[in-house]
N, C-alpha and C positions, 0 to 999 in steps of 0.2 A: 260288467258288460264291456265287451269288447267293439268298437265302431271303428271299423276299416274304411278308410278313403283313398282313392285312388285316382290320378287326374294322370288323363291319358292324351297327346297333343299328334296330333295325325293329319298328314297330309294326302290330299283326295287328289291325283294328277289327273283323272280322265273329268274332271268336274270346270265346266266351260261358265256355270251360271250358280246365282242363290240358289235356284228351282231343282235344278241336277242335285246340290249339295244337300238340300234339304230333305229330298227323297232317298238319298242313297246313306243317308244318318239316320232318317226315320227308320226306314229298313233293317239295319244292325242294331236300334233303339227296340226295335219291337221284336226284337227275334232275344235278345238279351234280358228283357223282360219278362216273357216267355219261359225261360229258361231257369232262372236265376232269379232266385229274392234279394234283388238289389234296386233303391230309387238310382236315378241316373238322369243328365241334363247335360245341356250343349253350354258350356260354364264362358269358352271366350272365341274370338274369331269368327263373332256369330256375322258380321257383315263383309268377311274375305272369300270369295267361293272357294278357293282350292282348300282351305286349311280347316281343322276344328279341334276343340276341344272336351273333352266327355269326360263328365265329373261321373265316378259310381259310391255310392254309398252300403253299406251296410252293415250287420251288426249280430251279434250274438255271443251269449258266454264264454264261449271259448273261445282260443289266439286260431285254431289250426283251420275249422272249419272257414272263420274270414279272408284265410288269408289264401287257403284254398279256391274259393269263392273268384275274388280278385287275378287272380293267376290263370284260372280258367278259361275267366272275362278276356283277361290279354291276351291271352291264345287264339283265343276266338278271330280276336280283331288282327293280328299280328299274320293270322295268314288268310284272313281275307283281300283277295283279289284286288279288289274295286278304292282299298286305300294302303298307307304305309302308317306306321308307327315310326314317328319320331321322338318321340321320347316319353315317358312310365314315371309318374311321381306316385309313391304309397306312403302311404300313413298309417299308424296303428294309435289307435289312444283309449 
């Protein structure tokens, strides 16, 4: 069994409050859930409004389909609008 993690650190410039940060995370939380068989959570920076951090998890026998999975995920986020990607940690184990 293959378990892909991926911890993604992004910064939200148009986010003025908790409240803005936490609707506009919720938002790409639920659409990426939706989407995608992966669990996923807000791992750090939970009390800084502009910044976050999004852990995604998941898993399956093979290396290609996880890793696919993950790369997908960053796409997603990578050209959404509303935040930037600063920086992509992956793991495979």
């Amino acid at each position: 069994m293959i378990i892909g993690l991926m911890r993604v650190d992004l910064l939200l410039p148009g986010c003025y409050s908790l409240k803005e940060k936490r609707s506009i995370i919720k938002k790409h939380l639920f659409r990426i859930r939706k989407n995608y068989n992966v669990a996923v959570s807000e791992s750090e920076h939970n009390d800084i409004w502009n910044r976050a951090e999004l852990s995604f998890l998941t898993m399956n026998c093979l290396k290609d389909p996880v890793e696919n999975t993950l790369r997908k995920i960053l796409h997603e986020l990578d050209t959404a609008c509303d935040m930037q990607v600063l920086s992509e940690r992956t793991e495979l184990i």
